[in-house]
N, C-alpha and C positions, 0 to 999 in steps of 0.2 A: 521352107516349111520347118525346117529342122531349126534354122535359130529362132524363127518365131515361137515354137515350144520351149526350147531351153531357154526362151529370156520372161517365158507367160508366167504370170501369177506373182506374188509377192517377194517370194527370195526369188531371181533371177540364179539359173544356173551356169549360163557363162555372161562376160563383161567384154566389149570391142576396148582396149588400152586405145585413147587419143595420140597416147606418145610413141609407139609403135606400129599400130596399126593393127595389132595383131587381136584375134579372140583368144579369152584366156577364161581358164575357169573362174568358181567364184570363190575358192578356196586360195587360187593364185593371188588373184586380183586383189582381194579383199584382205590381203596380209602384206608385211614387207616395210619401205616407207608409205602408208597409206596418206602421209600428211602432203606429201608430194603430189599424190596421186589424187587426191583432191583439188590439189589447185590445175593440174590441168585438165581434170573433166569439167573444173565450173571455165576455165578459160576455152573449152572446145564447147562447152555450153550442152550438156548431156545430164540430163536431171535423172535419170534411172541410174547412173553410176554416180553423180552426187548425192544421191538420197543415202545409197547403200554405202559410199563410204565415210555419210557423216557419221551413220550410226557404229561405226567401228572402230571412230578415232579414238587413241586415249585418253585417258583424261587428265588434264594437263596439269603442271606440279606445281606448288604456291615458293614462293620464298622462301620458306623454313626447311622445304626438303631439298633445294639448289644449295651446296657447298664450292665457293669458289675459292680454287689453292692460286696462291700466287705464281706464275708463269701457266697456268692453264692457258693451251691454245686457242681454244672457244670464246676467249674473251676478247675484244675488239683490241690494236694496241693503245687506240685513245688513251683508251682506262688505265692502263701501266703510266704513259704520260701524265695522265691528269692527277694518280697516285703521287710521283713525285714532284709535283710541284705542288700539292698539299703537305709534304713533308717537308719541302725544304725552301718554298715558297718562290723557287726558280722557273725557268719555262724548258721543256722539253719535246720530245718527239719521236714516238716509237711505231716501229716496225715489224712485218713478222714473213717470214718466207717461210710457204709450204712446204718446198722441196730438203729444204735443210731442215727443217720444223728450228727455228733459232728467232731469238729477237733480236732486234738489233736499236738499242736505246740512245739518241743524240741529243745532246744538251746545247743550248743557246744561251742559256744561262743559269750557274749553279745557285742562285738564291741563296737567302742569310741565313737560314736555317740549316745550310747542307751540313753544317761542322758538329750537330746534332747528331746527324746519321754515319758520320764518320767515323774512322780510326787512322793509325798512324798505317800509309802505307794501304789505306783503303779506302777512298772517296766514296761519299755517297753511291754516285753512279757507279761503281765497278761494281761494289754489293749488289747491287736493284740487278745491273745485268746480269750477272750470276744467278743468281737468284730466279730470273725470268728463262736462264737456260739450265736451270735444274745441275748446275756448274758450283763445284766446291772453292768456297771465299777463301782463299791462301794468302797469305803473306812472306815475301819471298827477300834474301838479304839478299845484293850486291855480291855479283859474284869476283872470287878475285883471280889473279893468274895463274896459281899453285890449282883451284877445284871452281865449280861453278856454283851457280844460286843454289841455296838453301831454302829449306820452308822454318823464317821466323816461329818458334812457336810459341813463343807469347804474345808478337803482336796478331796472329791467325788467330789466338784464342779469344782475345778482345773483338776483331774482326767478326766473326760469327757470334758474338754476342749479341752484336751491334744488326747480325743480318737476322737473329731470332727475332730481337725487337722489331723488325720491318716487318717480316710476317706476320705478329701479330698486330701490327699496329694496321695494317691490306686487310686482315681479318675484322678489326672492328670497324674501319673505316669503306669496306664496298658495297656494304650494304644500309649503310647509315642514311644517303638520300636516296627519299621516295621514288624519283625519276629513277635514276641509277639502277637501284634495286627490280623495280619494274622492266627495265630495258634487260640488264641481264637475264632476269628469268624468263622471259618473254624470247629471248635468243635462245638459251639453253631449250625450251620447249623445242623452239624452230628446227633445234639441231639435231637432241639426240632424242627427244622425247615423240619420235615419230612413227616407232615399229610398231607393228600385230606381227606375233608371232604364228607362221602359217601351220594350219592345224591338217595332217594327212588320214582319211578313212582308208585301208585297205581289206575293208569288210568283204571285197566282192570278188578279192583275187583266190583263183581255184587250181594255181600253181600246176599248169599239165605237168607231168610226169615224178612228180612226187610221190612218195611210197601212202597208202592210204591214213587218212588219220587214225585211227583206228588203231595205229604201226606209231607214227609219230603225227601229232596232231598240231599247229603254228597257232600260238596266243594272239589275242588283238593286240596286241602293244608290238609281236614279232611281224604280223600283218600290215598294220602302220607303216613300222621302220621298212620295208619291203617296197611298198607302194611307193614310201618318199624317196626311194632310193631309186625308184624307176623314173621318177618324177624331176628328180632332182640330180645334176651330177656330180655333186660331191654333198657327203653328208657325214655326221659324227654322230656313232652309235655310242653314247654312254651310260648301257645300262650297267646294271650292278652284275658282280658276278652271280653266274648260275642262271640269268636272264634268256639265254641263247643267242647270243651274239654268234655264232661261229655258224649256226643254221641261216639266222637272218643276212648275213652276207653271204651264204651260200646260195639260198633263193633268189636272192636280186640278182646276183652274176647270170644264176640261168635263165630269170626271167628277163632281164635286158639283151640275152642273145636270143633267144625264143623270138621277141619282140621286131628283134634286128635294131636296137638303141647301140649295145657292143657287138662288135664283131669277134672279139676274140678275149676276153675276159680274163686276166690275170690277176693272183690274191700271192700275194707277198707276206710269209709271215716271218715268223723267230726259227732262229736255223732249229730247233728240235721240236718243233711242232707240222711238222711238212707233213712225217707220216700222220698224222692225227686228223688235222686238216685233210688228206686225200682219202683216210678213213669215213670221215664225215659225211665228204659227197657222196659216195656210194648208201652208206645208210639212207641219205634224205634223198637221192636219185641214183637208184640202182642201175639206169641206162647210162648214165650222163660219164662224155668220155673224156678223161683226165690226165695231165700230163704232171704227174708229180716229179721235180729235180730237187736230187741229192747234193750234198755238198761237191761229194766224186764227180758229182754231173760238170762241177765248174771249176776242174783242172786244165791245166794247160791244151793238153791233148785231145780230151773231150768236149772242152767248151764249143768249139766249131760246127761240133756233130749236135750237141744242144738246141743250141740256136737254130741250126736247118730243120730242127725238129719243131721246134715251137714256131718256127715261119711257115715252115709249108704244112704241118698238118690240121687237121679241121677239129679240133678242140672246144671243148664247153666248157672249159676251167685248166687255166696252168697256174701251176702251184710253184714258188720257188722261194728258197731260202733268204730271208732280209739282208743276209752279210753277203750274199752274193749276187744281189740285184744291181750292186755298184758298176759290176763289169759291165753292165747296158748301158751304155756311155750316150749323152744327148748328141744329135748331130751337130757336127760344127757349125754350119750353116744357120739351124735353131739358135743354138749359142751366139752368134754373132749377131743374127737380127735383133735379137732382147738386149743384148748390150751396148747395140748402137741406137736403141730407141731410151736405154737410160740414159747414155753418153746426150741424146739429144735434149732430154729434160733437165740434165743437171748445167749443161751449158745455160740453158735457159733460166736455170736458176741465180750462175756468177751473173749473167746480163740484169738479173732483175736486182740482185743483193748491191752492185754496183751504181744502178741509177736510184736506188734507195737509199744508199750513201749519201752519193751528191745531194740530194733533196733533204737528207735529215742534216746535211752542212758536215755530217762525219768523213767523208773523204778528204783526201789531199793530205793528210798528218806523217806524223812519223811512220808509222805501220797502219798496217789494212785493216779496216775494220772489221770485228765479228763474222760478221755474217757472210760478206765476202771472201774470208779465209774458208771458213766452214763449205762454202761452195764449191770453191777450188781444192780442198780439198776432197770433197766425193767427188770431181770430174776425175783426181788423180788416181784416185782409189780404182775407181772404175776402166 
């Protein structure tokens, strides 16, 4: 009986998500990628959540307002391929790995124009890949046995002349065919043109234990920030100074323990604002019990005693110093799981940079290629 009311009448106030399963408000629902969230309610086939999410998509950008810079990830790598071999009228074959975010550009044939895009010490293709990794064009002398390579700097400055004119010449030439031009903007829509910014009401929160308005009274805009913070577990308060920021994350901390969302709620701020901060609470909740630490608190000798105090006592707010939050060291075990679940995607990364090699014909040569260095090294970093 209850969802049958909350979904009656023309704005439906909660949405079943197909892709989770879950009920979700219509404030949730209805903001986020809504472009996504469309194609899987017409693919579960739910005309009450297609109706409502046609009406909230944005509205989608033409050609003149899509800018595409050269080495933009969003862009397919055909189109870098297809770019040089409209320049130099050769055949190529470009790549792109997520993980390293890198391209990786292999030529089959450099075509008779390529001496057009060149310099001395700078083939076409070195420029273009640089370029497509956001990678400064250098030219570098022959090192000898007394010191190693230098950076040429007259022929680096020819070199980057030569990669200015590429850019602009990707700039007049990406959106010059019709097809082309439509495909790009048509993706750019698909990708990034797909948010509703989700809109928080906290008209209706009555904050138990706050001192009367009357005393101190919470604006709509500090009500908002409030709600979405209960709402939401992470959020960014940027209002202007003088807004009340320092109220509005005081009230969330106690309203998300009240709620039982925290258990135990800690505010971290600037080592000379602790006492100010533990000031505050008491103004905006004259019960609420607070554990403010001092710098002294996180001396050698003390630090111990600290810590059993903020573990075992029943707290509606600890307060502690920014410079000395460092001591809360992540557990080893945390640390280790998150670094062997990177270690596992960047692995996953040389395996894919490598059979992308072979396939773009750039393996086997003197040295490794791009992309595959770039891989190996963030396995090694890591």
């Amino acid at each position: 009986e209850i969802i049958e009311e909350l979904q009656a009448g023309d704005k439906p106030l909660i949405f079943k998500d197909p892709e989770s399963g879950q009920w979700e408000t219509s404030n949730a629902y209805l903001s986020g990628n809504v472009r996504k969230k469309l194609i899987a309610a017409k693919s579960a086939d739910i005309p009450m959540n297609v109706k409502a999410l046609e009406a909230v998509q944005p509205a989608p950008w033409t050609a003149d307002q899509v800018t595409v810079m050269l080495g933009s990830a969003w862009v397919p790598p055909a189109i870098y391929a297809e770019f040089y071999e409209h320049i130099t009228g050769g055949k190529a074959k470009a790549s792109y790995s997520r993980a390293t975010n890198t391209f990786s550009l292999g030529i089959s044939e450099q075509g008779p124009q390529a001496g057009n895009w060149s310099s001395q010490g700078a083939p076409a293709q070195y420029i273009l890949s640089r370029l497509l990794n956001s990678q400064p064009v250098l030219v570098m002398t022959p090192g000898t046995r007394d010191e190693g390579p230098k950076v040429d700097q007259e022929a680096t400055a020819i070199a980057q002349l030569k990669a200015r004119e590429m850019v602009d010449e990707f700039g007049d030439w990406v959106f010059r065919d019709a097809a082309r031009r439509a495909n790009l903007t048509e993706i750019f829509n698909d990708r990034y043109n797909t948010r509703v910014t989700r809109q928080h009401d906290g008209s209706h929160l009555t904050l138990p234990g706050k001192v009367p308005d009357g005393i101190i009274a919470m604006r709509r805009h500090q009500k908002n920030a409030i709600w979405r913070g209960i709402a939401e577990r992470f959020m960014l308060i940027d209002h202007a100074v003088g807004a009340g920021k320092t109220f509005t994350g005081i009230a969330r901390a106690i309203e998300r323990r009240r709620m039982g969302l925290s258990k135990k709620p800690m505010i971290v701020v600037p080592n000379h604002l602790v006492e100010q901060w533990a000031a505050d609470v008491y103004r905006l909740y004259p019960g609420a019990k607070v554990l403010a630490a001092s710098s002294k608190d996180f001396d050698v000798k003390r630090r111990r005693r600290l810590f059993a105090k903020i573990a075992t006592g029943d707290w509606d707010i600890v307060i502690v110093p920014h410079s000395s939050f460092a001591f809360i060291g992540v557990a080893p075990e945390t640390e280790e799981r998150f670094l062997r679940e990177e270690l596992r995607i960047a692995m996953e990364a040389v395996e894919e940079a490598e059979q992308q090699a072979i396939e773009d014909g750039t393996a086997g040569g003197r040295g490794k290629p791009f992309g595959v260095k770039e891989a190996e090294r963030l396995v090694e970093k890591i």
